[in-house]
N, C-alpha and C positions, 0 to 999 in steps of 0.2 A: 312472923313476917317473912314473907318470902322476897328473897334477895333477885333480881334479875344478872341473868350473866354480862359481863360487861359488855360482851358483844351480843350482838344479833344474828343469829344463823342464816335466818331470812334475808337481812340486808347484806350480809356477804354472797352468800349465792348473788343476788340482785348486782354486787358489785363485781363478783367474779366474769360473771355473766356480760355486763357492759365493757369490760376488759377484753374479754375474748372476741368481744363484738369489733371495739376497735381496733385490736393486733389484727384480725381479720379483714377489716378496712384497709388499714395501712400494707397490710402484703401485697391486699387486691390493687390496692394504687401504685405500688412498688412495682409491680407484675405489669403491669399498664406503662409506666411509666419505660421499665424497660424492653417490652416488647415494639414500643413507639419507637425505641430510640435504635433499636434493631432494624425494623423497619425503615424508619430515615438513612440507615445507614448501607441498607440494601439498596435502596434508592438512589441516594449517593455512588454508591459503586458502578450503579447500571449507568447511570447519568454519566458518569467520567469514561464508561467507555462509548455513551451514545454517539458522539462527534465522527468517531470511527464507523458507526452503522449510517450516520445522515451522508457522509464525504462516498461512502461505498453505494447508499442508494443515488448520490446525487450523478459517483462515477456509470454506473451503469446507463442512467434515465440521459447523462450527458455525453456518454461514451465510454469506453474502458482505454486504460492509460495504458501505455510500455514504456520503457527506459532502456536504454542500451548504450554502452561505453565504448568509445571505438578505440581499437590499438591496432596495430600494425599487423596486416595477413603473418601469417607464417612465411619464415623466412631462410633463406640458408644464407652461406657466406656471399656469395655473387650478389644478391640483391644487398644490403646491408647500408651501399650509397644510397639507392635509389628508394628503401621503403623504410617512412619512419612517419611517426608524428602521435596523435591523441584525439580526443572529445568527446561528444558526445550526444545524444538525440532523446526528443520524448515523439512517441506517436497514439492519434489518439482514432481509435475505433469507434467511427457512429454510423452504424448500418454497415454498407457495405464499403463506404470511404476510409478509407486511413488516412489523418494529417499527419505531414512528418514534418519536426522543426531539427532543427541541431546547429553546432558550432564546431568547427576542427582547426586545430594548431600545428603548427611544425613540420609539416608534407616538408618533403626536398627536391618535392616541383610542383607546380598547380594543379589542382585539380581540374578534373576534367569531366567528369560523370558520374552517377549512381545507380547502383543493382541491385535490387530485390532478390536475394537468394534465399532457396530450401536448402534445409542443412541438418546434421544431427549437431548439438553444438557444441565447438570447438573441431568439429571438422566440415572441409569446404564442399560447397554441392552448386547445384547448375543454378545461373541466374534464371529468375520466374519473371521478372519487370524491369524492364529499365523503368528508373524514376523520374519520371519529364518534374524534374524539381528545381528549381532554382538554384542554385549552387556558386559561389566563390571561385572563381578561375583562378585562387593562388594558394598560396601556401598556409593560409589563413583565414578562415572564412565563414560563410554560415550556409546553412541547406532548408529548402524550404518545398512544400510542395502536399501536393494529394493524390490518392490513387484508389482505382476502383478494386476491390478484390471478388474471388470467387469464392465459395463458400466452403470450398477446399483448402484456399487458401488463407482464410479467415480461421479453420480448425488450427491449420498448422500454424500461425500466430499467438494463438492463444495456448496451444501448446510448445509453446518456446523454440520451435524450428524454423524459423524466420529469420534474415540477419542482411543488414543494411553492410552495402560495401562499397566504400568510395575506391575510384580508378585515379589516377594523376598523368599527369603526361611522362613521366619515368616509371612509371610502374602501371602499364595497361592494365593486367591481369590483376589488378586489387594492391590497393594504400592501406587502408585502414578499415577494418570488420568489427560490427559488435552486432549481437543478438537482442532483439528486443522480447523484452523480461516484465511480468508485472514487478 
């Protein structure tokens, strides 16, 4: 009598075999699974800085923006009454108009006009425009207005040599200067 071996060679292979089938399934799903999740999360990334890409095509297609802080021209001890105060302006580039908005505080006498100067910045250069802007005649106020540029003048803007300079009636020659900056 021949004894059979308890096991079956054949059905383990057969069983090895269906094991290897499935750990190979489950890697491939694993594999799947996280390359998805990589995925979403590349996606993710790009998405949270998209807002940044839509506000920058929207600023272009709508205009390009500047900002500029105004403070007080340069000064020595003689001026010191007569020049002082803060604010600040956004303007915005579409085509060849610039709109300029802003608000200024503190002058220590009224304003009285605004100048379009070229400049290296932080130091003073020749006015290019008076700005026919709407302006506050006091100590406190806001500034409004548009102005046509040359295309010269539109380089040196976007190259940050541009710089808006309110006059007061105590201080002709310049109150308060700031360069407008993306």
């Amino acid at each position: 009598m021949t004894t059979q071996p308890a096991y079956d060679l054949r059905k383990i292979e057969i069983d090895v075999s269906k094991n290897r089938v499935r750990v190979l399934e489950k890697t491939m799903a694993l594999r799947r699974r996280i390359i998805a999740a990589l995925l979403c999360a590349t996606i993710l990334c790009f998405m949270s800085a998209w807002p940044g890409y839509i506000a920058s095509a929207q600023n272009t297609s709508a205009g390009e923006t500047f900002k500029a802080r105004l403070s007080p021209v340069p000064i020595d001890v003689t001026m010191m009454s007569t020049v002082a105060g803060s604010g600040s302006i956004t303007a915005t580039l579409s085509g060849k108009q610039l709109s300029i908005t802003g608000t200024f505080e503190g002058l220590r006498s009224p304003a009285t006009t605004a100048q379009l100067h070229r400049g290296i910045r932080g130091i003073r250069g020749p006015a290019i425009l008076d700005l026919d802007l709407m302006i506050s005649k006091a100590v406190k106020g806001t500034l409004s207005g548009s102005v046509d540029l040359t295309p010269d003048q539109i380089a040196d803007l976007r190259n940050g040599r541009l710089y808006v300079q309110i006059q007061s009636e105590r201080a002709p020659d310049g109150n308060l200067w700031g360069w407008l900056l993306r």
